[in-house]
C-alpha positions, 0 to 999 in steps of 0.5 A: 500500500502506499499512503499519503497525510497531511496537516496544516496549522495555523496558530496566532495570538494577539494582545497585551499585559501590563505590569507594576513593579516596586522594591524596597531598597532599605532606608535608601528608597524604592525602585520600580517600573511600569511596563506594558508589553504587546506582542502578536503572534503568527505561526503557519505549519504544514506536516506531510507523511508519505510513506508504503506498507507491506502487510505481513499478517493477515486473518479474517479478523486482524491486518498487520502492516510494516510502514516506513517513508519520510515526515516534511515539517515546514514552519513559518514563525512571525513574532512581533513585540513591543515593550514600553514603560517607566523605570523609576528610583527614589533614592535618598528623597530624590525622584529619577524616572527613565521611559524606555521604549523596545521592539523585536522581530522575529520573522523565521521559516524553516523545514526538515525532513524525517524518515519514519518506520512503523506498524499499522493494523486493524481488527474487526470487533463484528461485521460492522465495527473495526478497531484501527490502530497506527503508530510510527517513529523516526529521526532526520532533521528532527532529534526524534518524531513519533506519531500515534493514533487509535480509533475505531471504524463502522462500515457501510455499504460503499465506505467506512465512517473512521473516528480516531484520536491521534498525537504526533510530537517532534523534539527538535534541537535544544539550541532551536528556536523551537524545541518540541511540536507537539499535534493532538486531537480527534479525526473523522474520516471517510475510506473508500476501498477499491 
């Protein structure tokens, strides 16, 4: 068999914070700072697999598939922040306020490839039910990536209705600017068998 999947994310965040701050610095005064941060947030992320299996076990109830292939990641990161305030010191009864003023840009894109190997099965609970299961691992661009999923399956006359649950997650490079990726939650699909 050969199979194809693909994913794409779409992430952003948009908004603010205001801080106070105050300390004592004993009998000598106080220092503090207001600061109000803004920061918007935009990540786009596609992850293909691609991949073939061969079945090596096969009975009327259960299907047993080794898999390999490759796994793309692409990541496009865009990081806007704006940091603004007032530093203030009172020292000995004198007042000295300082505003400052910051902005950091981060626009950053990038893609790395994984080779995957696997198992894939399925198990027929009765005529109409079927409990499916996949999962893979691999290593390339990535410190490691692994994918799992588990669901179940009801036939119909001309296709199957799938409801599963998957979870993939990269660990990617600790000197990164992105450590882990981590993708989870439920699927609903069609299959057609020819």
């Amino acid at each position: 068999s050969i199979f194809a999947d693909g994913v794409y994310l779409g992430l952003g965040f948009d908004g603010g914070e205001s801080v106070s701050t105050s300390r004592s610095i004993g009998n000598f005064g106080n220092i503090g700072a207001d600061i109000d941060v803004e920061a918007e947030i935009d990540m786009d992320a596609f992850i293909g697999t691609f991949g073939a299996g061969y079945r090596f076990h096969e009975t009327s109830r259960t299907n047993l598939s080794f898999v390999g292939g490759v796994r793309y990641l692409y990541i496009d990161l865009d990081v806007d922040v704006k940091t603004e305030g007032n530093a203030e010191l009172e020292l000995l009864g004198q007042q000295f306020t300082r505003a400052f003023e910051a902005q950091t840009n981060i626009d950053e894109s990038d893609s790395n490839w994984d080779a995957i190997i696997g198992l894939q099965g399925s198990t027929k609970i009765n005529d109409d039910w079927t409990f499916l299961y996949y999962g893979d691992i691999g290593t390339g661009d990535s410190d490691l990536t692994w994918q799992a999923s588990v669901g179940v399956s009801y036939a119909f006359e001309n296709f199957d209705l799938t409801l599963r649950y998957r979870h993939m997650d990269f660990d990617f490079d600790s000197n990164a600017a992105l450590d882990e990726l981590t993708v989870s939650g439920p699927q609903v699909g069609i299959v057609f068998t020819f």
